[in-house]
N, CA and C atoms of all chains as a GROMACS GRO file, in nm:
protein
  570
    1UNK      N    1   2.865  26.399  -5.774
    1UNK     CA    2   2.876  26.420  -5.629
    1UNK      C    3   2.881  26.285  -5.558
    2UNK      N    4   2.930  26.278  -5.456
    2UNK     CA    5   3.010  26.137  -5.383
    2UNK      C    6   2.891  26.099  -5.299
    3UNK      N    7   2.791  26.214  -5.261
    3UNK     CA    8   2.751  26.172  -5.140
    3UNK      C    9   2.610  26.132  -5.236
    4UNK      N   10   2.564  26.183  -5.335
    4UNK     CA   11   2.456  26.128  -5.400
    4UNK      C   12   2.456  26.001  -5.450
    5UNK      N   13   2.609  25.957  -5.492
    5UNK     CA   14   2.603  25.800  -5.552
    5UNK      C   15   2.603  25.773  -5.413
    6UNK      N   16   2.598  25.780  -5.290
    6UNK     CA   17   2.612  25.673  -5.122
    6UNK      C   18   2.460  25.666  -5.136
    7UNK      N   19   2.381  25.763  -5.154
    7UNK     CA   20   2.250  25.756  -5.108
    7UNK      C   21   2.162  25.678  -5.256
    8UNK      N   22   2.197  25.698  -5.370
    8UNK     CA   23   2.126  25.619  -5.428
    8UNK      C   24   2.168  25.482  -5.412
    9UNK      N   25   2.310  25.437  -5.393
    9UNK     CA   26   2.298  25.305  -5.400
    9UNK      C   27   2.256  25.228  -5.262
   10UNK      N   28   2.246  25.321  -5.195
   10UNK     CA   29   2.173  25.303  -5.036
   10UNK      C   30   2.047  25.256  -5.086
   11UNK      N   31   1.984  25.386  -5.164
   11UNK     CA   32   1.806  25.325  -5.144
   11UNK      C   33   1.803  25.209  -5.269
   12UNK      N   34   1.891  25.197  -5.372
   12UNK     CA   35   1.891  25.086  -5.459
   12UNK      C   36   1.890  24.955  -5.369
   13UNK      N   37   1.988  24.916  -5.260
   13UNK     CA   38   2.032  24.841  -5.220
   13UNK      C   39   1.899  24.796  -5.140
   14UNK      N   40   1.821  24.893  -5.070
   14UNK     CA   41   1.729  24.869  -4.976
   14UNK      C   42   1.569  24.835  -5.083
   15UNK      N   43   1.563  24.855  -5.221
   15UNK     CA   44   1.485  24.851  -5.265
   15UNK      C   45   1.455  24.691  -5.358
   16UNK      N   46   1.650  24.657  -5.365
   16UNK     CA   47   1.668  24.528  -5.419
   16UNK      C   48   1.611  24.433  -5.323
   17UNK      N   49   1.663  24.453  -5.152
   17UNK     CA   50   1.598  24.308  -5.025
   17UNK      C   51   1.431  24.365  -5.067
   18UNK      N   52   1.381  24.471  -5.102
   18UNK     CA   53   1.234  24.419  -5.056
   18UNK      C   54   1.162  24.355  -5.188
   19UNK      N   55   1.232  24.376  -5.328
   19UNK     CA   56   1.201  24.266  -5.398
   19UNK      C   57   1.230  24.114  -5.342
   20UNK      N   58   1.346  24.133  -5.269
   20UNK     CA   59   1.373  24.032  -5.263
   20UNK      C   60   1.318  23.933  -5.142
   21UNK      N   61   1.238  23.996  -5.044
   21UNK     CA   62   1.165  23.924  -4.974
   21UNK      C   63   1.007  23.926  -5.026
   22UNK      N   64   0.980  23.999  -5.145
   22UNK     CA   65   0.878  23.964  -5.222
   22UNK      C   66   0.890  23.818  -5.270
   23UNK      N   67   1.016  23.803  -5.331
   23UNK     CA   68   1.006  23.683  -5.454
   23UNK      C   69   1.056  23.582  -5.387
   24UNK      N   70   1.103  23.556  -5.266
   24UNK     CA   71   1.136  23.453  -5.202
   24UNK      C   72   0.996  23.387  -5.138
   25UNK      N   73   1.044  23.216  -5.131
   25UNK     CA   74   0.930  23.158  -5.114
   25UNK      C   75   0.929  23.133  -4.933
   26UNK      N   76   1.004  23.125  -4.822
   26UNK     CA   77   0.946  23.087  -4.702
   26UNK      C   78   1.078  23.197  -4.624
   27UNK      N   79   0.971  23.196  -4.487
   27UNK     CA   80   1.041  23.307  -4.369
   27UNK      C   81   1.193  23.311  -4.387
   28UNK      N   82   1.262  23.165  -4.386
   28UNK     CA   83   1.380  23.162  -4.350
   28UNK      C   84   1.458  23.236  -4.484
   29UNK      N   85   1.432  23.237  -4.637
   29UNK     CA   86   1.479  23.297  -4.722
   29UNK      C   87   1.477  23.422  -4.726
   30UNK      N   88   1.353  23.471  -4.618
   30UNK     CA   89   1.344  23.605  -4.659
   30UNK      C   90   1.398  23.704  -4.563
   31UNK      N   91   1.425  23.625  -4.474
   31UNK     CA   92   1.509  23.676  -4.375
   31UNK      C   93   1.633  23.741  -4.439
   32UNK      N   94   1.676  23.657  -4.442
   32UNK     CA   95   1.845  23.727  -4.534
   32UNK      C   96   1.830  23.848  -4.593
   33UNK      N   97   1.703  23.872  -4.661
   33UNK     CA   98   1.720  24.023  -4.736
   33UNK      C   99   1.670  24.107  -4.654
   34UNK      N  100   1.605  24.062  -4.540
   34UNK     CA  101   1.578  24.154  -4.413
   34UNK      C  102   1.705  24.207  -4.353
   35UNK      N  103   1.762  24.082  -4.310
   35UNK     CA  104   1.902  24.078  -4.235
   35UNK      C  105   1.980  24.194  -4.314
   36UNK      N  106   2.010  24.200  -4.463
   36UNK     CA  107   2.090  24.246  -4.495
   36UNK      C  108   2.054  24.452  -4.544
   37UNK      N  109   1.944  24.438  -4.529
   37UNK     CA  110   1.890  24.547  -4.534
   37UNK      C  111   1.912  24.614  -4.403
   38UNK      N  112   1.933  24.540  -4.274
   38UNK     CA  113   1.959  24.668  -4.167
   38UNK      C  114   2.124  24.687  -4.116
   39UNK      N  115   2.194  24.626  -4.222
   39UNK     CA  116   2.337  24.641  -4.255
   39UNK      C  117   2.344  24.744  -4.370
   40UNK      N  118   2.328  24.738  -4.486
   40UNK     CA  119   2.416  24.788  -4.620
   40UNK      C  120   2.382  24.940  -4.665
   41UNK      N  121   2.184  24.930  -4.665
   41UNK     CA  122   2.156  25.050  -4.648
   41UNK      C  123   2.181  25.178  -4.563
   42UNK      N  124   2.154  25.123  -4.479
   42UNK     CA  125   2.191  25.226  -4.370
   42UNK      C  126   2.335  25.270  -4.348
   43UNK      N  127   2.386  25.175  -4.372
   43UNK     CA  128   2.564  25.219  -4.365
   43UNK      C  129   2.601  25.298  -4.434
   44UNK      N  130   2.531  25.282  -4.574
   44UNK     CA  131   2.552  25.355  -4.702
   44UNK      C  132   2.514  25.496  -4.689
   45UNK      N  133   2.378  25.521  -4.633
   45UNK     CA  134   2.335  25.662  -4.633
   45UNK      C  135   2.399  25.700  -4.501
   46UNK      N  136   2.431  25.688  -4.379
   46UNK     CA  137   2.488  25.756  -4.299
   46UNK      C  138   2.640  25.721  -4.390
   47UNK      N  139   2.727  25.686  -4.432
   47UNK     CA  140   2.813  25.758  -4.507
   47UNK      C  141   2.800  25.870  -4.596
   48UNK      N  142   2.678  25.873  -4.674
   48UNK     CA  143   2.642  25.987  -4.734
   48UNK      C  144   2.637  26.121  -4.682
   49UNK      N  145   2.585  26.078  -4.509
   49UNK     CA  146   2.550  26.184  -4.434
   49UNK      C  147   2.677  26.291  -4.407
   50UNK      N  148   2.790  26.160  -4.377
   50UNK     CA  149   2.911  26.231  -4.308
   50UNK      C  150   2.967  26.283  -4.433
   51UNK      N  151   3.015  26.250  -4.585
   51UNK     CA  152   3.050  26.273  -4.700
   51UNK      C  153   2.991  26.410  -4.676
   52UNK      N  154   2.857  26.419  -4.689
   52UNK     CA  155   2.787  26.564  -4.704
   52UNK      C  156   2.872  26.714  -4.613
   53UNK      N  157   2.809  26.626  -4.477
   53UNK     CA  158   2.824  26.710  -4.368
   53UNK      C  159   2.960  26.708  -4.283
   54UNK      N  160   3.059  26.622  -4.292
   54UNK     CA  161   3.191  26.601  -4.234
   54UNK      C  162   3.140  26.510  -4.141
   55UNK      N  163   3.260  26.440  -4.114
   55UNK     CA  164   3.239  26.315  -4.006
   55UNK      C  165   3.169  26.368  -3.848
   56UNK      N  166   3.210  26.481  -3.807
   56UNK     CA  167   3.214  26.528  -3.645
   56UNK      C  168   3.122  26.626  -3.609
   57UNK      N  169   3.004  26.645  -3.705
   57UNK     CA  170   2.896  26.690  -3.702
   57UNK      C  171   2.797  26.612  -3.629
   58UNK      N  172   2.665  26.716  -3.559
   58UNK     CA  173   2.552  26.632  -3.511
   58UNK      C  174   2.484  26.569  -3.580
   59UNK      N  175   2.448  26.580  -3.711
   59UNK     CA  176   2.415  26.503  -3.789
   59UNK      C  177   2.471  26.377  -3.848
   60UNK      N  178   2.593  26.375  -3.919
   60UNK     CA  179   2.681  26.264  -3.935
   60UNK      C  180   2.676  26.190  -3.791
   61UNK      N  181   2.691  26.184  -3.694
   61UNK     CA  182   2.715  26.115  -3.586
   61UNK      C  183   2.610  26.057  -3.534
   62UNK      N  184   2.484  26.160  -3.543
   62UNK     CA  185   2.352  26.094  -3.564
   62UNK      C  186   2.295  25.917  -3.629
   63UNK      N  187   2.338  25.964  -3.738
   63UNK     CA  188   2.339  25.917  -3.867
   63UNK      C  189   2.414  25.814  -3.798
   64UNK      N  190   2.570  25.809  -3.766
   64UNK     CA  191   2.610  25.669  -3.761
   64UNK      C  192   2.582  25.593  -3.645
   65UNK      N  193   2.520  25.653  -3.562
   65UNK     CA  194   2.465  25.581  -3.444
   65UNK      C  195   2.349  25.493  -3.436
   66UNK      N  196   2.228  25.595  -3.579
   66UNK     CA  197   2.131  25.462  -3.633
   66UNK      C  198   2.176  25.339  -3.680
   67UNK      N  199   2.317  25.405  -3.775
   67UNK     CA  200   2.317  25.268  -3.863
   67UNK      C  201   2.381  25.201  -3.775
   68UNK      N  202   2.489  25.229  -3.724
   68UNK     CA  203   2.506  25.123  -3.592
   68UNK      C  204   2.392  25.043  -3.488
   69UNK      N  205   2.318  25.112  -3.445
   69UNK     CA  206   2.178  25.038  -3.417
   69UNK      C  207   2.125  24.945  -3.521
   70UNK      N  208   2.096  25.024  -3.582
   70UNK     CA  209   2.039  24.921  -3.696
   70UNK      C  210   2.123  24.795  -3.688
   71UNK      N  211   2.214  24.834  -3.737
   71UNK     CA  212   2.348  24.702  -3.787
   71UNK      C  213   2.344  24.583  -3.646
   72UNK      N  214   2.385  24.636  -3.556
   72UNK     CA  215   2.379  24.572  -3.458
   72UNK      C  216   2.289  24.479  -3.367
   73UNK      N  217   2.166  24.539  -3.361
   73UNK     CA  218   2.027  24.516  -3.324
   73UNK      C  219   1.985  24.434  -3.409
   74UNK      N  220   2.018  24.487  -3.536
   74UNK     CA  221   1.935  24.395  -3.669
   74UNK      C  222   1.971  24.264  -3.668
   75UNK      N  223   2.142  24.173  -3.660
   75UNK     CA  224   2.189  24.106  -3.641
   75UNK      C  225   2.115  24.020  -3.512
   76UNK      N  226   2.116  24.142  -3.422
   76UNK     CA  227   2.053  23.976  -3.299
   76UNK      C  228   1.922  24.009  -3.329
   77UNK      N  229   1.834  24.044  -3.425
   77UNK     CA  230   1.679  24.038  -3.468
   77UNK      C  231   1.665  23.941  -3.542
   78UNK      N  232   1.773  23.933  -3.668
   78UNK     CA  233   1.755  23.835  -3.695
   78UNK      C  234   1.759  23.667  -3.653
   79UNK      N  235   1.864  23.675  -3.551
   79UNK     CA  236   1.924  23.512  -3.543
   79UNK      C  237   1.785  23.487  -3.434
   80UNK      N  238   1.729  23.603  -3.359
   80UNK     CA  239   1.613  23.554  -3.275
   80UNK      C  240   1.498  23.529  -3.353
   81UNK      N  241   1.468  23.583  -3.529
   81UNK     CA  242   1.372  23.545  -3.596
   81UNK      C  243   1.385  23.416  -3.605
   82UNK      N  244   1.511  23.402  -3.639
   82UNK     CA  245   1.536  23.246  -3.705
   82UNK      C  246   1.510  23.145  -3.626
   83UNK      N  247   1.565  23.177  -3.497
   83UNK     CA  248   1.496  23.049  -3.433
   83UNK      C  249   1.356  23.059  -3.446
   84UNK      N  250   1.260  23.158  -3.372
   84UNK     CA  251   1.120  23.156  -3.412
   84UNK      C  252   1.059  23.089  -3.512
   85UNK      N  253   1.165  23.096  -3.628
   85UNK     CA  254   1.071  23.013  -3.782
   85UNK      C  255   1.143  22.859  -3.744
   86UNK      N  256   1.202  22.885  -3.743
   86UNK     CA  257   1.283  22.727  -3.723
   86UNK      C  258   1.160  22.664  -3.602
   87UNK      N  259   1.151  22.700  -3.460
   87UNK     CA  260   0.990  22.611  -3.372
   87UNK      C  261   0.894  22.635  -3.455
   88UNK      N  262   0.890  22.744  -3.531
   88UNK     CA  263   0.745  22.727  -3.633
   88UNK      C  264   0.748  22.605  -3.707
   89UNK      N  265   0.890  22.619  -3.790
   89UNK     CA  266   0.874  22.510  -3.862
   89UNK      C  267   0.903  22.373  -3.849
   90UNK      N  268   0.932  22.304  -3.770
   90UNK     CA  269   1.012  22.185  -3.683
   90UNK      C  270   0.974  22.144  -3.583
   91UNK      N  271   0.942  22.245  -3.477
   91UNK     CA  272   0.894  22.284  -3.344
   91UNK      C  273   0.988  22.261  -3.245
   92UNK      N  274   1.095  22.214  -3.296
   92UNK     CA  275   1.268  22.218  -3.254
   92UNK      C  276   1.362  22.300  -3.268
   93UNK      N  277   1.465  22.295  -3.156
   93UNK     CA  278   1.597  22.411  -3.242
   93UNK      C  279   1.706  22.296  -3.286
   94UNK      N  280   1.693  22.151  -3.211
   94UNK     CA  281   1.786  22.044  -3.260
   94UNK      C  282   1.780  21.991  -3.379
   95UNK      N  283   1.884  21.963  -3.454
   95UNK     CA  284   1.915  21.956  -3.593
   95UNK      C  285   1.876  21.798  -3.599
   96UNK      N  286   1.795  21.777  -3.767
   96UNK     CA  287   1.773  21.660  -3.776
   96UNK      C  288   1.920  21.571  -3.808
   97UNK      N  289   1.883  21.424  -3.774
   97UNK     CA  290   1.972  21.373  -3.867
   97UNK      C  291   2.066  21.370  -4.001
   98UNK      N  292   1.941  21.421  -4.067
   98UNK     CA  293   1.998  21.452  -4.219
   98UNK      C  294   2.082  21.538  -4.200
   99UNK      N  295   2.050  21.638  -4.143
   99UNK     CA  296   2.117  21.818  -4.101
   99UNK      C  297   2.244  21.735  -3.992
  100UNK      N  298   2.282  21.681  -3.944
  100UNK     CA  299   2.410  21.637  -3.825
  100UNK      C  300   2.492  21.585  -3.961
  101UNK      N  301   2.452  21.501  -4.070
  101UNK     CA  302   2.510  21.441  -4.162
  101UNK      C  303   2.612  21.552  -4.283
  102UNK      N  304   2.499  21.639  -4.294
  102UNK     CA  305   2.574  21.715  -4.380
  102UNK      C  306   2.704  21.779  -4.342
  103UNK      N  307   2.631  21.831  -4.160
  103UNK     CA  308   2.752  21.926  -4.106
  103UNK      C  309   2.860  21.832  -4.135
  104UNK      N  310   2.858  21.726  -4.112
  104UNK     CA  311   2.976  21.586  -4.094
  104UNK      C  312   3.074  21.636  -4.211
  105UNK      N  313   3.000  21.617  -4.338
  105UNK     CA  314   3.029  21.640  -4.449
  105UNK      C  315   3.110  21.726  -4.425
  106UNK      N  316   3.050  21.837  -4.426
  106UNK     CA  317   3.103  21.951  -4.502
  106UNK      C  318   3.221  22.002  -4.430
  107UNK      N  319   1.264  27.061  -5.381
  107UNK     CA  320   1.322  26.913  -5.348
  107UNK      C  321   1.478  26.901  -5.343
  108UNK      N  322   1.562  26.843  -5.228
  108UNK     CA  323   1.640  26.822  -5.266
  108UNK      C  324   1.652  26.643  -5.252
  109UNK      N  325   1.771  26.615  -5.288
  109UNK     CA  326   1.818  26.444  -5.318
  109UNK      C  327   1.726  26.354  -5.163
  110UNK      N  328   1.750  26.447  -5.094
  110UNK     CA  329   1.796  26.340  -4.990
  110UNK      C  330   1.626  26.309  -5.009
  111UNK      N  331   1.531  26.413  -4.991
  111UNK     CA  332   1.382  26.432  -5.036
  111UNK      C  333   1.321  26.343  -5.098
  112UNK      N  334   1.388  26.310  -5.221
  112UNK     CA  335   1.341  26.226  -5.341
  112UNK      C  336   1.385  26.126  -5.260
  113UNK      N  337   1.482  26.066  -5.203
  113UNK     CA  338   1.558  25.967  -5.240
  113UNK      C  339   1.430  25.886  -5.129
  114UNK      N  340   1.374  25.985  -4.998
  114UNK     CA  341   1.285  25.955  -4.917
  114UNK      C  342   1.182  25.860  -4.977
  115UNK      N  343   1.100  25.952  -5.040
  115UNK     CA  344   1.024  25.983  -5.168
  115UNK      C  345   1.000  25.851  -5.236
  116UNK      N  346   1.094  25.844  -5.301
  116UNK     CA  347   1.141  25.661  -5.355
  116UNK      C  348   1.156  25.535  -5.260
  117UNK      N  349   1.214  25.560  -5.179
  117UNK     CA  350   1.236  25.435  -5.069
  117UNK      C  351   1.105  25.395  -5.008
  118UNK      N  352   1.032  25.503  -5.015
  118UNK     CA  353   0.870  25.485  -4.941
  118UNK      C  354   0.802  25.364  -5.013
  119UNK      N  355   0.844  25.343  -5.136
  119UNK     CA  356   0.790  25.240  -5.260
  119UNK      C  357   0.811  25.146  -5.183
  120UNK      N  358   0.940  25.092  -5.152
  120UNK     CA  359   0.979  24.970  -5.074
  120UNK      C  360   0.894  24.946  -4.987
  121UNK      N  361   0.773  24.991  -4.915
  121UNK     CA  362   0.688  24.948  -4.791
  121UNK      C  363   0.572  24.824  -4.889
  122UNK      N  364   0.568  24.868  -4.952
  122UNK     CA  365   0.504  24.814  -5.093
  122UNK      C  366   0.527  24.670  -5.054
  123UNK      N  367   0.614  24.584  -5.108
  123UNK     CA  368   0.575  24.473  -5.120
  123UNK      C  369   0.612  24.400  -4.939
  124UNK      N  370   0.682  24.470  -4.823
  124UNK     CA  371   0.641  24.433  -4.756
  124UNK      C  372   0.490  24.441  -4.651
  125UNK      N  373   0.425  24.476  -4.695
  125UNK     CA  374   0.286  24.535  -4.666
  125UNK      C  375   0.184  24.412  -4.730
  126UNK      N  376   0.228  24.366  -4.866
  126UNK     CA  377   0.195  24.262  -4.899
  126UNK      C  378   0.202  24.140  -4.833
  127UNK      N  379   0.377  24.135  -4.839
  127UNK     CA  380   0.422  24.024  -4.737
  127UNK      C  381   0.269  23.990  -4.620
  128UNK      N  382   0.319  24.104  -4.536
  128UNK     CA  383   0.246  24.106  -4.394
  128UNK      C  384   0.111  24.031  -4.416
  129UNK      N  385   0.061  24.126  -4.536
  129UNK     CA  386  -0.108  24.096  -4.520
  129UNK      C  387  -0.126  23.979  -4.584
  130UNK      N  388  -0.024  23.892  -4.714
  130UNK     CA  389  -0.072  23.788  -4.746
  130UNK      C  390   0.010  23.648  -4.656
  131UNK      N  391   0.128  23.654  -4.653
  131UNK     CA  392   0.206  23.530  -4.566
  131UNK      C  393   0.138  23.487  -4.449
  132UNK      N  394   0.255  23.392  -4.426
  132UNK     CA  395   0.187  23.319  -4.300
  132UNK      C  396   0.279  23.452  -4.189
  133UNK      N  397   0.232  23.374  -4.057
  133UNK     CA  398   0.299  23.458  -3.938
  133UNK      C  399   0.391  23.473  -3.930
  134UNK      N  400   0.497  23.366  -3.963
  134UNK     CA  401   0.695  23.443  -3.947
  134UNK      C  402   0.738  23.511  -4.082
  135UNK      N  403   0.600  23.498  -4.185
  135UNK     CA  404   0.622  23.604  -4.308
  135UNK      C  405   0.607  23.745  -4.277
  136UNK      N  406   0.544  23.751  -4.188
  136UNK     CA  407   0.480  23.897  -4.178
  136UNK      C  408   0.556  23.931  -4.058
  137UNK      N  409   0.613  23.880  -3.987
  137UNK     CA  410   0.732  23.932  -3.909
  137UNK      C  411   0.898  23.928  -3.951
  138UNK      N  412   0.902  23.888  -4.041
  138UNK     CA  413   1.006  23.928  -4.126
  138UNK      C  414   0.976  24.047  -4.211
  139UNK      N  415   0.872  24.061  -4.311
  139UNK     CA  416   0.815  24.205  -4.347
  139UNK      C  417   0.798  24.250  -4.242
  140UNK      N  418   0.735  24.314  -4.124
  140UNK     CA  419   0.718  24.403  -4.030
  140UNK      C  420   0.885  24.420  -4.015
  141UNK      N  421   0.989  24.328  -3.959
  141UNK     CA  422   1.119  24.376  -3.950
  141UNK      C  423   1.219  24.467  -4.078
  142UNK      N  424   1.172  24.427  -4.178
  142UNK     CA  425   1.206  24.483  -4.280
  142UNK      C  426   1.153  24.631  -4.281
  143UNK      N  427   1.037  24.655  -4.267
  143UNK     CA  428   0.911  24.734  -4.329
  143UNK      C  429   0.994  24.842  -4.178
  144UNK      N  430   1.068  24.858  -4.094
  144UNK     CA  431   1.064  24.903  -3.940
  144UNK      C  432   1.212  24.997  -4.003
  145UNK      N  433   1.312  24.894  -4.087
  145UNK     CA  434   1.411  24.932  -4.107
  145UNK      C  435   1.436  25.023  -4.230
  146UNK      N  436   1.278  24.977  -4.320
  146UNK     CA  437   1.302  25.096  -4.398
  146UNK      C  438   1.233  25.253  -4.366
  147UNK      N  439   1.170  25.256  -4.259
  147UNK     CA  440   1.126  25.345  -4.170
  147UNK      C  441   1.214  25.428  -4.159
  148UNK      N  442   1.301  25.392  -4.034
  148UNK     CA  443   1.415  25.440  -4.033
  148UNK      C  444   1.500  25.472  -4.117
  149UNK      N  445   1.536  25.396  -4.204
  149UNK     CA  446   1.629  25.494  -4.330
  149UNK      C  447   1.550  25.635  -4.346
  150UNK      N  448   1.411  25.585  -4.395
  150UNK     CA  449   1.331  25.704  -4.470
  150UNK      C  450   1.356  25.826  -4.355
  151UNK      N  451   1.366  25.829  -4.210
  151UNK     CA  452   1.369  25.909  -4.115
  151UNK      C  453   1.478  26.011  -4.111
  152UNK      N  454   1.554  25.944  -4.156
  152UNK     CA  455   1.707  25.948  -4.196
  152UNK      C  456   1.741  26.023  -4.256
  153UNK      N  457   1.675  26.019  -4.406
  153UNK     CA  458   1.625  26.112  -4.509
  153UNK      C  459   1.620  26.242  -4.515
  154UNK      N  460   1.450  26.217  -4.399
  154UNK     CA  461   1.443  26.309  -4.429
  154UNK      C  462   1.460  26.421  -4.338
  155UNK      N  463   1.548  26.375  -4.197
  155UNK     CA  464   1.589  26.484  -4.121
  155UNK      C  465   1.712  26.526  -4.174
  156UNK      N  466   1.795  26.493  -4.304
  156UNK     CA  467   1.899  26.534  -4.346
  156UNK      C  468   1.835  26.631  -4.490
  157UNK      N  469   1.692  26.573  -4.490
  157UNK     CA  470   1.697  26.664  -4.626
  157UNK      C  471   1.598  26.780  -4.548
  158UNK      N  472   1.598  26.782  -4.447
  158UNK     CA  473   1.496  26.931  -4.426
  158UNK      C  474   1.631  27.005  -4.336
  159UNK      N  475   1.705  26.936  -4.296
  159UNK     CA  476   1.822  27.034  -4.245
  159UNK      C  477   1.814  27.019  -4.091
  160UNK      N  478   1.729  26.925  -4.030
  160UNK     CA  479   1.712  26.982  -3.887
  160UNK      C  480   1.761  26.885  -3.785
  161UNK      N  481   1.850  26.856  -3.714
  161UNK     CA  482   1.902  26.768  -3.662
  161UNK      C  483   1.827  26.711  -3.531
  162UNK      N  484   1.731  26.771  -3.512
  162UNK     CA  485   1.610  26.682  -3.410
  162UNK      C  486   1.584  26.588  -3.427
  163UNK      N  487   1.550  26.623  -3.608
  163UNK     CA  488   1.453  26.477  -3.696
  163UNK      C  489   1.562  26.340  -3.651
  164UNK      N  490   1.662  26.330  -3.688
  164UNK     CA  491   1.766  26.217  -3.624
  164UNK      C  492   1.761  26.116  -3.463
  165UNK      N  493   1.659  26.240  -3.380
  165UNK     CA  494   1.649  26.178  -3.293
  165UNK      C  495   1.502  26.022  -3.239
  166UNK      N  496   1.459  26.084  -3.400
  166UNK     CA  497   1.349  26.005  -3.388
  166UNK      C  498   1.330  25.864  -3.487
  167UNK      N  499   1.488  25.899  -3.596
  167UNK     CA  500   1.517  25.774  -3.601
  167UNK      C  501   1.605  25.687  -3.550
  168UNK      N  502   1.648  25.740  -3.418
  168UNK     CA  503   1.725  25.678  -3.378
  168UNK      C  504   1.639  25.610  -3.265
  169UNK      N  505   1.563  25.678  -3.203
  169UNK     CA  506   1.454  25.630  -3.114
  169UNK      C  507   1.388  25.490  -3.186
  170UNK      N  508   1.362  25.486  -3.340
  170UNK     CA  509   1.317  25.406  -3.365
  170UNK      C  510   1.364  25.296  -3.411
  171UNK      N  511   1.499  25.310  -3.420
  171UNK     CA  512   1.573  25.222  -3.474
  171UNK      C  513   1.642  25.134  -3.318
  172UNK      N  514   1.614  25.201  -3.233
  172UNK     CA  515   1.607  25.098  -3.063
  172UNK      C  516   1.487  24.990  -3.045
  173UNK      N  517   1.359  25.078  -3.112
  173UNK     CA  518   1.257  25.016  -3.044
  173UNK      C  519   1.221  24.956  -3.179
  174UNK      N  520   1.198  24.906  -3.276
  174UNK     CA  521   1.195  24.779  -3.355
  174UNK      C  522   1.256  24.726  -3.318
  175UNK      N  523   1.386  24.690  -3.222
  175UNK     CA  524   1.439  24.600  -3.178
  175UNK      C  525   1.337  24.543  -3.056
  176UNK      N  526   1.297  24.652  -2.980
  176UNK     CA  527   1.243  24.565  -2.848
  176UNK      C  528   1.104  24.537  -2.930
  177UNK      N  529   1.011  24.605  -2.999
  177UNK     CA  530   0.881  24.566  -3.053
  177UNK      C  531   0.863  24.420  -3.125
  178UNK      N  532   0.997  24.365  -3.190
  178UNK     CA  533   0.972  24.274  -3.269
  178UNK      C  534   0.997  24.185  -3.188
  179UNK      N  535   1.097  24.166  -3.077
  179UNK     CA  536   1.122  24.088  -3.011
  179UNK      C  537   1.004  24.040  -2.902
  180UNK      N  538   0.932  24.112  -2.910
  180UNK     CA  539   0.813  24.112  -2.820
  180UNK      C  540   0.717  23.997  -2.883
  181UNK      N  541   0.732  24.072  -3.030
  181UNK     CA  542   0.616  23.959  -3.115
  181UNK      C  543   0.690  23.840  -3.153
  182UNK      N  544   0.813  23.813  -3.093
  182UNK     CA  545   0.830  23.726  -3.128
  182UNK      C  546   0.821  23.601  -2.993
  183UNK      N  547   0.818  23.709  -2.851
  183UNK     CA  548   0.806  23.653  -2.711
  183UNK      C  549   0.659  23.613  -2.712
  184UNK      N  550   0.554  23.660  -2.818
  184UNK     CA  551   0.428  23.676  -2.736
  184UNK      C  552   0.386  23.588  -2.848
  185UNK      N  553   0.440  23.566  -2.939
  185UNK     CA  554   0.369  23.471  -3.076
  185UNK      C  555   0.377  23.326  -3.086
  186UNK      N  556   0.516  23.342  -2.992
  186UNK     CA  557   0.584  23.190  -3.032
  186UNK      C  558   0.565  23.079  -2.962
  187UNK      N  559   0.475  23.079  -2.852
  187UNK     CA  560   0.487  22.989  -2.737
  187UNK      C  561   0.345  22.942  -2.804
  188UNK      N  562   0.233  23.016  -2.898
  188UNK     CA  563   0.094  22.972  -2.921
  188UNK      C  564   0.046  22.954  -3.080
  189UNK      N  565   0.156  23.098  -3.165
  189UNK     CA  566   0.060  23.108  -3.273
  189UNK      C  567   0.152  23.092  -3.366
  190UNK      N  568   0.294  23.030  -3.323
  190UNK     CA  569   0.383  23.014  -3.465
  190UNK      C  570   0.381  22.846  -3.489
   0.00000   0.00000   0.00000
């Protein structure tokens, strides 16, 4: 069934970021598996939802309006965490020297 | 039981190591777990208003999937000027 592989690899996907902000060592690493957890999962199971139930149902539409929240919201949650750890950690949002050098670089 | 039930069921595990996070990290650790820990809420909500059949349940993860946005942003208005 189509809509059972959406939802397991939904909760697989959501079960891999919280190892993965287990085993990461500081805020800013662990962000990312935050970040990406209110994208992939959720997308995944409200596809499941609509697979199940058809796209134009109250439920499916439900469903994609969280993960759209999610997705969306989550995105400016994160970049506002990041600065937060970044004055935690720096007590600046301006990039050091070293950090102006690389951008140069790269 | 059906899938969606279990699948609830299982995802609940995931609060697990952010719960850890929270209680052992420093402060932008535990607000990265709390943001995490908010979003797997919501999935689980998700769940399980699709696995009991009732399309109300949807409204309350959608309610919550607004307000972890304004809640975290709060702790992050009210933390950061003193305790990060």
């Amino acid at each position: 069934m189509t809509f059972q592989v959406l939802v397991w690899l939904g909760v697989a996907i959501e079960l891999v970021c919280c190892v993965g902000l287990l085993a990461m060592r500081n805020a800013a690493d662990r962000l990312h598996y935050a970040g990406a957890a209110t994208l992939v999962g959720p997308s995944l199971i409200a596809a499941a939802v609509c697979v199940r139930e058809g796209v134009f149902t109250t439920n499916a539409l439900d469903a994609i309006v969280t993960a759209a929240l999610l997705g969306f919201l989550g995105g400016a949650l994160a970049i506002a965490t990041a600065r937060a750890i970044r004055i935690a950690d720096r007590k600046t949002l301006e990039s050091t020297p070293a950090e102006r050098k690389r951008g140069e670089r790269g | 039981m059906n899938v969606w039930l279990v699948a609830a069921t299982v995802l609940l595990a995931g609060l697990v190591p952010c719960v850890f996070v929270m209680v052992r990290g420093t402060l932008t650790d535990a607000l990265v777990g709390l943001e995490l820990a908010s979003t797997l809420t919501t999935v689980v909500l998700v769940l399980l208003a699709e696995g009991f059949h009732r399309s109300s349940y949807f409204e309350l993860a959608m309610v919550l999937a607004a307000l972890q946005f304004v809640g975290t942003l709060v702790f992050i208005r009210f933390l950061g000027d003193d305790w990060l």
